[in-house]
MDTraj code that builds the backbone (N, CA, C; nanometers):
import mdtraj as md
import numpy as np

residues = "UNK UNK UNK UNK UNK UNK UNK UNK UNK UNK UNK UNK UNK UNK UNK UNK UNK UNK UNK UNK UNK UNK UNK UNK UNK UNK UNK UNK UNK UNK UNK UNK UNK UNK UNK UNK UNK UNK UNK UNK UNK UNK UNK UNK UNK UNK UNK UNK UNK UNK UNK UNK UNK UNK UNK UNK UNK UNK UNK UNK UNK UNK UNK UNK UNK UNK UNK UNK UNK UNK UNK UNK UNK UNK UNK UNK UNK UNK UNK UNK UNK UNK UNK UNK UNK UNK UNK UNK UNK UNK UNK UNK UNK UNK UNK UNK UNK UNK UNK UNK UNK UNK UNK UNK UNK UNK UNK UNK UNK UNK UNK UNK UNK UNK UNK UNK UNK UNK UNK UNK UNK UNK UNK UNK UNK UNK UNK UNK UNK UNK UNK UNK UNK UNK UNK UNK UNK UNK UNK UNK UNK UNK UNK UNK UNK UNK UNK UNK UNK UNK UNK UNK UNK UNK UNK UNK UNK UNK UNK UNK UNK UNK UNK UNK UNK UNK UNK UNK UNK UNK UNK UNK UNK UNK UNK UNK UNK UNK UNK UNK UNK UNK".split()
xyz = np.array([
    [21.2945, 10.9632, -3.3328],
    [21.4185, 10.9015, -3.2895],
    [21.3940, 10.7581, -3.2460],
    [21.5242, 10.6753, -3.2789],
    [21.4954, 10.5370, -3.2740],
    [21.5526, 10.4941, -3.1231],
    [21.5183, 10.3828, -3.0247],
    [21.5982, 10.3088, -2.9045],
    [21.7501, 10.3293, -2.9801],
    [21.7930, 10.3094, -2.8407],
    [21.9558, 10.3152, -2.8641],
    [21.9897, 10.1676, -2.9955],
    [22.0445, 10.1744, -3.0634],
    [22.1079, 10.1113, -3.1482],
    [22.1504, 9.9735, -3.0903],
    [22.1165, 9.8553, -3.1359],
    [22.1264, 9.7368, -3.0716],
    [22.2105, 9.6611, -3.1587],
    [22.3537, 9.5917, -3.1524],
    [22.4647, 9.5323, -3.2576],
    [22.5449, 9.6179, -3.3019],
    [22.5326, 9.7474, -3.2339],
    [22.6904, 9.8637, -3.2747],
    [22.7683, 9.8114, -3.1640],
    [22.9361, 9.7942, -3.2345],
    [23.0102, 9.8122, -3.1353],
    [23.0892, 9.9519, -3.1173],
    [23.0159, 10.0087, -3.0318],
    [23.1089, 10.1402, -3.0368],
    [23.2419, 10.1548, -2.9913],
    [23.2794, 10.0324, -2.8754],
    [23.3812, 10.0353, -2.8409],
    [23.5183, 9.9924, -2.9862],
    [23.4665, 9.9407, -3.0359],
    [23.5340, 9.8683, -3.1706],
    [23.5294, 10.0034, -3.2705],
    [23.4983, 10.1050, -3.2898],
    [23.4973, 10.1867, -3.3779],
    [23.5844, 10.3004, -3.2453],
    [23.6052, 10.3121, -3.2012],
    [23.7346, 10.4138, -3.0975],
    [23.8198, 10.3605, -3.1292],
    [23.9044, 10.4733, -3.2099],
    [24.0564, 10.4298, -3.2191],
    [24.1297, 10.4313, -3.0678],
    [24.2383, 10.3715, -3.0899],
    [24.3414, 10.3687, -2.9621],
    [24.4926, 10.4350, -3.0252],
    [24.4966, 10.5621, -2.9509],
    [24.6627, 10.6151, -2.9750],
    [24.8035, 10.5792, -2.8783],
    [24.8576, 10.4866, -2.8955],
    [24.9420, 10.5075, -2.7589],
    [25.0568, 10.6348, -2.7819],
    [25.0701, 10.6626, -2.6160],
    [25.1415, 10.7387, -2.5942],
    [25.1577, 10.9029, -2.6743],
    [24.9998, 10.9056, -2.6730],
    [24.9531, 11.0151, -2.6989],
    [24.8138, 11.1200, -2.5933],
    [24.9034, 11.1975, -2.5422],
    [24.9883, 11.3240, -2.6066],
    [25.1110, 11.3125, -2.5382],
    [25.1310, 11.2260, -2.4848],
    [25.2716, 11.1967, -2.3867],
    [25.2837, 11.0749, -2.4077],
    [25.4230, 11.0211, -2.3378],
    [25.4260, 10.8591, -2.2936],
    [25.3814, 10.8203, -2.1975],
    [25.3165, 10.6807, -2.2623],
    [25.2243, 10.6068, -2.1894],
    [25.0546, 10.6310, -2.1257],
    [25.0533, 10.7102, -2.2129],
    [24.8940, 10.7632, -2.2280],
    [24.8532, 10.7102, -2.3156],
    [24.7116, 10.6523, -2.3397],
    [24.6646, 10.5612, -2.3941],
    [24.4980, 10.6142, -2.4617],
    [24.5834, 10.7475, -2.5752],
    [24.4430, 10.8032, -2.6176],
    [24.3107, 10.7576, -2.7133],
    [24.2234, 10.7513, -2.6522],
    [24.0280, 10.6831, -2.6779],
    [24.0568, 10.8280, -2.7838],
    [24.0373, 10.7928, -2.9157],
    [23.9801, 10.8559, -3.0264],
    [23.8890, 10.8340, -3.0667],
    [23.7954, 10.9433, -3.1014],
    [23.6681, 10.9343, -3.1025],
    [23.6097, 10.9599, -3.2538],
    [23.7352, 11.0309, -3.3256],
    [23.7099, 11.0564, -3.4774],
    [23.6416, 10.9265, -3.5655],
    [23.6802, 10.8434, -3.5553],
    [23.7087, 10.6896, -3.6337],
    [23.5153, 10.6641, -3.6113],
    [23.4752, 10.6849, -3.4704],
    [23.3132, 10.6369, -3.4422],
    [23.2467, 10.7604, -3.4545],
    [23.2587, 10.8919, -3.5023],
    [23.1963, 10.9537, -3.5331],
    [23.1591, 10.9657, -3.6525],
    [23.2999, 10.9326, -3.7558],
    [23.3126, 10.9180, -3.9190],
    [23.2045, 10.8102, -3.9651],
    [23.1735, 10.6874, -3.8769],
    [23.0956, 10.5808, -3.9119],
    [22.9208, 10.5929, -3.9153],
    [22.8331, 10.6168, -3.9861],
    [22.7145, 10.6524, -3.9811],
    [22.6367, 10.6202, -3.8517],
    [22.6670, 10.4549, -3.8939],
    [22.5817, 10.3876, -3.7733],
    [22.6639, 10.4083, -3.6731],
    [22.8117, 10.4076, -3.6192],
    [22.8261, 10.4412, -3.4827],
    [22.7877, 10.5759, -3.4345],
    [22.8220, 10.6588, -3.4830],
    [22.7426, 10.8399, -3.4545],
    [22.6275, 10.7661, -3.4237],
    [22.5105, 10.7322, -3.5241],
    [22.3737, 10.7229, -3.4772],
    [22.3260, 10.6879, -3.3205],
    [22.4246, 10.5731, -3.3408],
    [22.4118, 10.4554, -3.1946],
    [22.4670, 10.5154, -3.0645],
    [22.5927, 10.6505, -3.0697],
    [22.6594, 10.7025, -3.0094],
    [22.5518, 10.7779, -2.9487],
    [22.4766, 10.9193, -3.0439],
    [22.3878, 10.9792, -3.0111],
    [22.2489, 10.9052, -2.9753],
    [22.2010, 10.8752, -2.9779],
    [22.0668, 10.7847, -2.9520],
    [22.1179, 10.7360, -2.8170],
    [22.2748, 10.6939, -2.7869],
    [22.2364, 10.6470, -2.6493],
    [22.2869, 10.7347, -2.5494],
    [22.3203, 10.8720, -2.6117],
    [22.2861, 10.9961, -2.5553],
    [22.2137, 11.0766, -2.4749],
    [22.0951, 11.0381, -2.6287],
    [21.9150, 11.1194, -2.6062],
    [21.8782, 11.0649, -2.5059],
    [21.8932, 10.8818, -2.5534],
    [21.7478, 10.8019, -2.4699],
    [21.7634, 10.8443, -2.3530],
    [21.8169, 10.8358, -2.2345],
    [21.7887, 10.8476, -2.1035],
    [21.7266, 11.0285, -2.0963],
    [21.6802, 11.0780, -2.1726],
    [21.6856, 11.1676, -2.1117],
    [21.5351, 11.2100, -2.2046],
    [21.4443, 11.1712, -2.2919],
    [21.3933, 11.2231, -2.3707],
    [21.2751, 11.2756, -2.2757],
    [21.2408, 11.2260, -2.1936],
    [21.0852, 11.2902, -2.1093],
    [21.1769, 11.3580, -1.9939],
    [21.3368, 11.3871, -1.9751],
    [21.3794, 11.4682, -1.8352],
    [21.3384, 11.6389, -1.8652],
    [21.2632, 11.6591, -1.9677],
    [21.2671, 11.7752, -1.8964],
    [21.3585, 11.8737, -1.9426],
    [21.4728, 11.8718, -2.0441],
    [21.5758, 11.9247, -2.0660],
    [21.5203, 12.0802, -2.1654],
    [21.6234, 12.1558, -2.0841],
    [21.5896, 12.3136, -2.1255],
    [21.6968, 12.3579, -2.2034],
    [21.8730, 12.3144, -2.2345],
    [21.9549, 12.3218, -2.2907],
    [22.0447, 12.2028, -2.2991],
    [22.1577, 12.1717, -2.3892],
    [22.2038, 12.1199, -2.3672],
    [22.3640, 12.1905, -2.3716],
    [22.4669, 12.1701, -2.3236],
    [22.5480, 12.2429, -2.3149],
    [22.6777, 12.1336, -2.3190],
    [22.7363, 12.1499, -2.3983],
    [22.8622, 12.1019, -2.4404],
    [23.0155, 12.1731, -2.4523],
    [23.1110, 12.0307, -2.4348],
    [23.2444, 12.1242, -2.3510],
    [23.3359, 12.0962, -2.5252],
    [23.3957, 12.2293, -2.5534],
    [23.4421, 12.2338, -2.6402],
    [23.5713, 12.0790, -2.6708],
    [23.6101, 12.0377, -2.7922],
    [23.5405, 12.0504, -2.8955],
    [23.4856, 11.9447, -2.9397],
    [23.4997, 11.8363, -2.9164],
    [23.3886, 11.7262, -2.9246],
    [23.2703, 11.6947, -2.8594],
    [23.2471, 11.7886, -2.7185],
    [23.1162, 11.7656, -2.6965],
    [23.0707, 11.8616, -2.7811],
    [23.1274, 11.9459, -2.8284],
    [23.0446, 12.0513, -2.9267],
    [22.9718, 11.9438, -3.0466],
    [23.0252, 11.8470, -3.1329],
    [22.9964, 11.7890, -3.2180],
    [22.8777, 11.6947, -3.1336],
    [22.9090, 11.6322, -3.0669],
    [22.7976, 11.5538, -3.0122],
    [22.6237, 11.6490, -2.9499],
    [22.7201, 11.7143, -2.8622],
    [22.6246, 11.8031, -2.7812],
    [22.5426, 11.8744, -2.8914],
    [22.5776, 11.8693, -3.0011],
    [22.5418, 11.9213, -3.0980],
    [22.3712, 11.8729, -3.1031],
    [22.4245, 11.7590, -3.1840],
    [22.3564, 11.6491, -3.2102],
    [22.2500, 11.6025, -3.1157],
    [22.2684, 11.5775, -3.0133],
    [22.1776, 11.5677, -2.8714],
    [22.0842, 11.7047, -2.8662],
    [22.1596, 11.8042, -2.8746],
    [22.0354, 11.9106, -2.8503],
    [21.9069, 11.9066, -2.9844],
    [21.9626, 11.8943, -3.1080],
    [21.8972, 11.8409, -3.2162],
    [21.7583, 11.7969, -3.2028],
    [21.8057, 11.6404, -3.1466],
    [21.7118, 11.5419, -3.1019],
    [21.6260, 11.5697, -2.9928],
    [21.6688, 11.6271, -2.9346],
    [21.6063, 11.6568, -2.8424],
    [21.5228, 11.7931, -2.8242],
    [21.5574, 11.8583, -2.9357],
    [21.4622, 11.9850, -2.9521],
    [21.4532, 12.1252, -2.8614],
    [21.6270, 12.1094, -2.8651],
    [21.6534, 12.1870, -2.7601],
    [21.7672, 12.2791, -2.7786],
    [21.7751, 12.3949, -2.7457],
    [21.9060, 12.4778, -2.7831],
    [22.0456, 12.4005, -2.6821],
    [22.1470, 12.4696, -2.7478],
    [22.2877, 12.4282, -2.7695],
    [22.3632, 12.5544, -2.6701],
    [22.4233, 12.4880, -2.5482],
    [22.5406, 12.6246, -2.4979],
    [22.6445, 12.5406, -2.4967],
    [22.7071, 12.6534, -2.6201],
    [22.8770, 12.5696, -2.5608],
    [22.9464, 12.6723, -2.4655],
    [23.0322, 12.5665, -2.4574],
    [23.1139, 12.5367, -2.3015],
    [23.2939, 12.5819, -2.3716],
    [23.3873, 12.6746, -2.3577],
    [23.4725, 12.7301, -2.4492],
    [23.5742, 12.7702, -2.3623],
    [23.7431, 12.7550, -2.3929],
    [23.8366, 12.7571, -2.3644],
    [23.8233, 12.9386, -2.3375],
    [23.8975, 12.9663, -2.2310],
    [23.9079, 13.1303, -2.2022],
    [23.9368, 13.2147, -2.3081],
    [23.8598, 13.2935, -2.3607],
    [23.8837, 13.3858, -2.4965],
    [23.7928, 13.3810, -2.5992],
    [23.7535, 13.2524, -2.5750],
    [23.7167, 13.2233, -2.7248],
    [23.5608, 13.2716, -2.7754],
    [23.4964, 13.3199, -2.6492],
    [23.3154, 13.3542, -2.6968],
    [23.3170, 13.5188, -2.6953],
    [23.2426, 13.5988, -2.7851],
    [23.2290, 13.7410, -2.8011],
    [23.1509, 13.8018, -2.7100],
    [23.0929, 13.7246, -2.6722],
    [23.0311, 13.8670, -2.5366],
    [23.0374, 13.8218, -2.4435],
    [22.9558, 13.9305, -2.2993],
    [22.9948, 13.8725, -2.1631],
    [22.9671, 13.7563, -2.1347],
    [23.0863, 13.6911, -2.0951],
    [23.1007, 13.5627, -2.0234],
    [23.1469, 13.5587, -1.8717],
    [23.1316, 13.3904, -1.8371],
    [23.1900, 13.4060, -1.6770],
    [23.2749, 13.2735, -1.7163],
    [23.2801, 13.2566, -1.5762],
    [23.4462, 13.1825, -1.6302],
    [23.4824, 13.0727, -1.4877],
    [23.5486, 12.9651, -1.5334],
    [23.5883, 12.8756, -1.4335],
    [23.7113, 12.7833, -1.4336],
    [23.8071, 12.8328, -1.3301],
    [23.9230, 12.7528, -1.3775],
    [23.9154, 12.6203, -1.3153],
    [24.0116, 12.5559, -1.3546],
    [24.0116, 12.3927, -1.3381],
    [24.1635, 12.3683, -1.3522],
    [24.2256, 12.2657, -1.2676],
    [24.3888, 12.2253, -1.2800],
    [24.4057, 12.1091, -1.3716],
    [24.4986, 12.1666, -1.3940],
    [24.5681, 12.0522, -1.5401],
    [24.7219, 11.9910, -1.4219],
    [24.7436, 11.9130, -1.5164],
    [24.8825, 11.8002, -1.4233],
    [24.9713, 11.9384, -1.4774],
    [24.9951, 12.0422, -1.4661],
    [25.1127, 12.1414, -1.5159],
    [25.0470, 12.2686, -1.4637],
    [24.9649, 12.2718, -1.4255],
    [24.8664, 12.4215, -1.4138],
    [24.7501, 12.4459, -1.4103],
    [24.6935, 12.5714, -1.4507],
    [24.5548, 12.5836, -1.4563],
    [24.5075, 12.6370, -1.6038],
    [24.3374, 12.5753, -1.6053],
    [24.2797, 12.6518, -1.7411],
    [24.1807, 12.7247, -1.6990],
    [24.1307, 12.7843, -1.7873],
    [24.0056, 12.8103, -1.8022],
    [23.9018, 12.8349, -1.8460],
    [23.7829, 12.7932, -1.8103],
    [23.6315, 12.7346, -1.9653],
    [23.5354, 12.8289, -1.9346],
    [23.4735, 12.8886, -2.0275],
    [23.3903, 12.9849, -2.0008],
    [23.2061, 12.9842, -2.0704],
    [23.1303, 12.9823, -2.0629],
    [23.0166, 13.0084, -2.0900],
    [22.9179, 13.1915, -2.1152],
    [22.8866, 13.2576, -2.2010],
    [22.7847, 13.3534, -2.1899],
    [22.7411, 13.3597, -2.0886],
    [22.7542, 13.4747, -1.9648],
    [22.6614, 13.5066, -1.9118],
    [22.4854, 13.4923, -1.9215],
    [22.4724, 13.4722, -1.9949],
    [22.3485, 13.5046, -2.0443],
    [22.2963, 13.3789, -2.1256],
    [22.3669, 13.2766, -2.1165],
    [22.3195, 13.1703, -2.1829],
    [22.2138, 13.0324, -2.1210],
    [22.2612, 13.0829, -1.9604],
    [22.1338, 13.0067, -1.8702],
    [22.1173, 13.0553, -1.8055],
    [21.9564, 13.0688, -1.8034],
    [21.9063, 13.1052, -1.7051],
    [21.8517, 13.0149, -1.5436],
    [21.8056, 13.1226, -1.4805],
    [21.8057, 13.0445, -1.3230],
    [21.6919, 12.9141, -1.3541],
    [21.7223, 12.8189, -1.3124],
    [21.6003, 12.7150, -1.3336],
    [21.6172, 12.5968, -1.4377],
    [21.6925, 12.6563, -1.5390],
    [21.6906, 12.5684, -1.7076],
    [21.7501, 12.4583, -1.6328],
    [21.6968, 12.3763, -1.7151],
    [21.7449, 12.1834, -1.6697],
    [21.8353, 12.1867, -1.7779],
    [21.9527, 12.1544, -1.7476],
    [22.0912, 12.1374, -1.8589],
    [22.1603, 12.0164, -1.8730],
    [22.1659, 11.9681, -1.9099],
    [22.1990, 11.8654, -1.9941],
    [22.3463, 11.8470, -2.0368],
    [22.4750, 11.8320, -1.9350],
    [22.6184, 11.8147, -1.9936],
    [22.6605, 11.7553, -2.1146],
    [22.7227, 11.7316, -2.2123],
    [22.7485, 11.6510, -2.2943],
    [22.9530, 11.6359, -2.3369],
    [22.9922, 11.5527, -2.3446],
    [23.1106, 11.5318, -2.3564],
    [23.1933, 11.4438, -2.4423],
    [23.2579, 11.4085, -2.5143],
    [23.2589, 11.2554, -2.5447],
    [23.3215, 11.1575, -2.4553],
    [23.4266, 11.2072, -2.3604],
    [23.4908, 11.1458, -2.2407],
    [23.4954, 11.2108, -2.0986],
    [23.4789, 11.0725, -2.0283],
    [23.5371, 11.1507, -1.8386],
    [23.6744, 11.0706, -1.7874],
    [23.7514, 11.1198, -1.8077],
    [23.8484, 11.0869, -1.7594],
    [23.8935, 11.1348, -1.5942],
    [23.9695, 11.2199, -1.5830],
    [23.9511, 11.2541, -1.4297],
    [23.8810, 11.3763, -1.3821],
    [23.7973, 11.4158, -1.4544],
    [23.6687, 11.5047, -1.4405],
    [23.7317, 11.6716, -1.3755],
    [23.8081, 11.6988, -1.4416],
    [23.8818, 11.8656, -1.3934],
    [23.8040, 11.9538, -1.4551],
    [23.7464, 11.8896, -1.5951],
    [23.6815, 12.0207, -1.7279],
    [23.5373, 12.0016, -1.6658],
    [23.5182, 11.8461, -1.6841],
    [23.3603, 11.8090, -1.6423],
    [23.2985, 11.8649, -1.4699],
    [23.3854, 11.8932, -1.4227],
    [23.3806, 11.9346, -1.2885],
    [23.3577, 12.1154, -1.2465],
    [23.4627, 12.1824, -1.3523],
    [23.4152, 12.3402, -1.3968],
    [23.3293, 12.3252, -1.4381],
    [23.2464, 12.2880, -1.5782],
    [23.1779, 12.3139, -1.6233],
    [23.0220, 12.2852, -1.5368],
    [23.0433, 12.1926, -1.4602],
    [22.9506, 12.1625, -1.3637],
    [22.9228, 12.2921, -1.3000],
    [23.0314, 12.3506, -1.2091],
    [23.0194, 12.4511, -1.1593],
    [22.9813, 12.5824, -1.2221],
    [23.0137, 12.5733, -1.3741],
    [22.9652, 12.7040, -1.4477],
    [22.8081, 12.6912, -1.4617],
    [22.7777, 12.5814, -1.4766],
    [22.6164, 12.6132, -1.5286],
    [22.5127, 12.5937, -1.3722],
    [22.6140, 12.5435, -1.2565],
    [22.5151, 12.5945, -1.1153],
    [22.5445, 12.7565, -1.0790],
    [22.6567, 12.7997, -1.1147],
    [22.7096, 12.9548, -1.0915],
    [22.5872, 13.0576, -1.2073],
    [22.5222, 12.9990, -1.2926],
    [22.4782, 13.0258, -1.3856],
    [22.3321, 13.0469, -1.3274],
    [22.2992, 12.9616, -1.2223],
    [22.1469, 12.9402, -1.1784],
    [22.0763, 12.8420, -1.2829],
    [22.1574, 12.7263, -1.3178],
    [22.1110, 12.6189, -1.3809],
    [22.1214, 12.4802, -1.3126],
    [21.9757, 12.4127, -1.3479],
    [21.9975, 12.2894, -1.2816],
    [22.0161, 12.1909, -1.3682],
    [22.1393, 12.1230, -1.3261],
    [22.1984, 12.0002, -1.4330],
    [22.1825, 11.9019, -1.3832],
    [22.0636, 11.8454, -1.5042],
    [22.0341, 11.7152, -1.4582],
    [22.1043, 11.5636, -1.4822],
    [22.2014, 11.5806, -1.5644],
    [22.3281, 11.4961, -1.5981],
    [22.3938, 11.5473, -1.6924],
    [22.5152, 11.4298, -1.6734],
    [22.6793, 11.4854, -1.7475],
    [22.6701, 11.3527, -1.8435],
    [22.6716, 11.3086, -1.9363],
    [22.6469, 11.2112, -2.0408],
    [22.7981, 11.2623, -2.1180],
    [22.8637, 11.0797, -2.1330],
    [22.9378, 11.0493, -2.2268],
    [22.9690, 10.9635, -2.3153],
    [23.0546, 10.9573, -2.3883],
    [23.0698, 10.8541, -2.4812],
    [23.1480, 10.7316, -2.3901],
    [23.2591, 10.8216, -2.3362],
    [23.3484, 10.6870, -2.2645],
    [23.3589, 10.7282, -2.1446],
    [23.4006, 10.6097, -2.0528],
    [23.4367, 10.6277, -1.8685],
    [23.5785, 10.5846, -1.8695],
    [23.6560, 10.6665, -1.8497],
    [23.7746, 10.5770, -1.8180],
    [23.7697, 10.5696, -1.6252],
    [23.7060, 10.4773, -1.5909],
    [23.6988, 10.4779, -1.4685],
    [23.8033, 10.4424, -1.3942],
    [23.8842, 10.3753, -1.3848],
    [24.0289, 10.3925, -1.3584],
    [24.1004, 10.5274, -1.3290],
    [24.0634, 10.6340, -1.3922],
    [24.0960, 10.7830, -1.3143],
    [23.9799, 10.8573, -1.2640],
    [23.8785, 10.7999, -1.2076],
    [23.7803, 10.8254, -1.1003],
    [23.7266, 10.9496, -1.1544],
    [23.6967, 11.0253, -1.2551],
    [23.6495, 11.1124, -1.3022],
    [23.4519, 11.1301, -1.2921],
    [23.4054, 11.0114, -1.3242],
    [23.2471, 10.9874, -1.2600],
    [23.2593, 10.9695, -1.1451],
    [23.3185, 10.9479, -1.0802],
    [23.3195, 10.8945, -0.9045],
    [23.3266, 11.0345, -0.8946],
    [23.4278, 11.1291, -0.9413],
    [23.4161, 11.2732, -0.8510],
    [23.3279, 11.3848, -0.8935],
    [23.2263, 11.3560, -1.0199],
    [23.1031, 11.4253, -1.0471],
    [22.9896, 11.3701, -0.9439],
    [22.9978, 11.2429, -0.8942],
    [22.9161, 11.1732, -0.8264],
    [22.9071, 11.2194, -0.7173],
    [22.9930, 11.2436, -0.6773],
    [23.0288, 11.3437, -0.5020],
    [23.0041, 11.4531, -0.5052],
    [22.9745, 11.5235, -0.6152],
    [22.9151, 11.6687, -0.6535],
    [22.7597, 11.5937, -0.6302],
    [22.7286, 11.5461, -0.6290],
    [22.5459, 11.5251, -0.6914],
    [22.5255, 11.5471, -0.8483],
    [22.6054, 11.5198, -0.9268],
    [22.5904, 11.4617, -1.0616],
    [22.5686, 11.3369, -1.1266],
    [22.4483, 11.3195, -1.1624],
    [22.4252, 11.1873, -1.2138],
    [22.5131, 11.2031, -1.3595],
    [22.5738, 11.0810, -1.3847],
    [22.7072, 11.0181, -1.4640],
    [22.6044, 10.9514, -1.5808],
    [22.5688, 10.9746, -1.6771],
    [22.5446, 10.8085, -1.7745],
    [22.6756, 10.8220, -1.8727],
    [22.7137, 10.7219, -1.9073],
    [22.8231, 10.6554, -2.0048],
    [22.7844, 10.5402, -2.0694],
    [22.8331, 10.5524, -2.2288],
    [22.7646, 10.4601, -2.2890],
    [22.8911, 10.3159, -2.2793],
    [23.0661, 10.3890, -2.2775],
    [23.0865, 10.2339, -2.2885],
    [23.2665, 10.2857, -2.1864],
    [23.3785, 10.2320, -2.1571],
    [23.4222, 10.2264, -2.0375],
    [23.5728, 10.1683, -2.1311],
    [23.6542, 10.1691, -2.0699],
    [23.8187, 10.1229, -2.1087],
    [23.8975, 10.1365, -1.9546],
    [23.9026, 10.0485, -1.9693],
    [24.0281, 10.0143, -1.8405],
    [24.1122, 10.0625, -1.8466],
    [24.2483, 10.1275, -1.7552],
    [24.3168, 10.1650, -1.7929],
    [24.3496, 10.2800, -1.8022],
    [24.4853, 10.3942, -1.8615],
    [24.4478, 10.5267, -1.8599],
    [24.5028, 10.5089, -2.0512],
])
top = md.Topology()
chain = top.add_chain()
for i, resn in enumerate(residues, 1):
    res = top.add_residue(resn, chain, resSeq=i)
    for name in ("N", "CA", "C"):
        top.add_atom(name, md.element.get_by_symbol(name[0]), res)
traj = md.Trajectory(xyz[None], top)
């Protein structure tokens, strides 16, 4: 694996949706820089790098684009893959963690049996926006007896404090690039 990619603009390959999935929401699409060879490459690579000597025992990704990335990261990194899955969706015993949405509640679930006590885990996502999913899932893989050694994304929309409130958990945050704004 190569250093992170030096002359990608990844921010320039994220589409922008307005007023999607509502008005005046301002949706970071991620399809457009994944479709692009070199942005994927540059995306993932600045994924791996911080993490290639941490130590990592899984990597675990929140359905469905950290699935594609998280993918990819565990790859490189030579490491198995737990995804992270909307309530229902995995075949055997699972546990489970809800999280509030602006309308209600969800809930994301992981295999019982997919970490064990000790494994260094590795979050993966493509965005943190106000950290409700990134914040369960946090809690699923310490409920799990896993130690997560960061939550890695593609984008920060820091403007809805979503790394600020993994940060107050004791989650180290890396993000490769940031949008103002919601």
């Amino acid at each position: 694996m190569s250093a992170p990619a030096k002359g990608i603009d990844l921010k320039g390959l994220i589409r922008t949706i307005p007023d999607y999935p509502k008005p005046g929401i301002l949706f970071r699409d991620i399809t457009t820089l994944i479709a692009d060879p070199a942005g994927l490459r540059a995306a993932i690579d600045g994924l791996v790098w911080p993490f290639l000597t941490a130590g990592i025992d899984h990597v675990a990704g929140i359905e469905a684009r950290g699935f594609i990335l998280g993918g990819a990261v565990a790859h490189e990194l030579g490491r198995g893959f737990v995804p992270i899955r909307k309530k229902g969706k995995l075949p055997a015993r699972t546990i489970g963690q809800d999280y509030s949405l602006e309308y209600g509640v969800d809930t994301i679930e992981i295999h019982a049996d997919a970490i064990r006590k000790g494994d260094r885990v590795l979050l993966i996502d493509d965005l943190i926006a106000t950290g409700g999913t990134a914040e369960a899932a946090t809690e699923l893989i310490r409920r799990s007896g896993g130690d997560l050694v960061a939550a890695a994304f593609v984008i920060d929309l820091p403007d809805l404090g979503g790394a600020n409130r993994l940060a107050a958990k004791d989650v180290v945050v890396h993000t490769l690039i940031s949008f103002e704004g919601h």
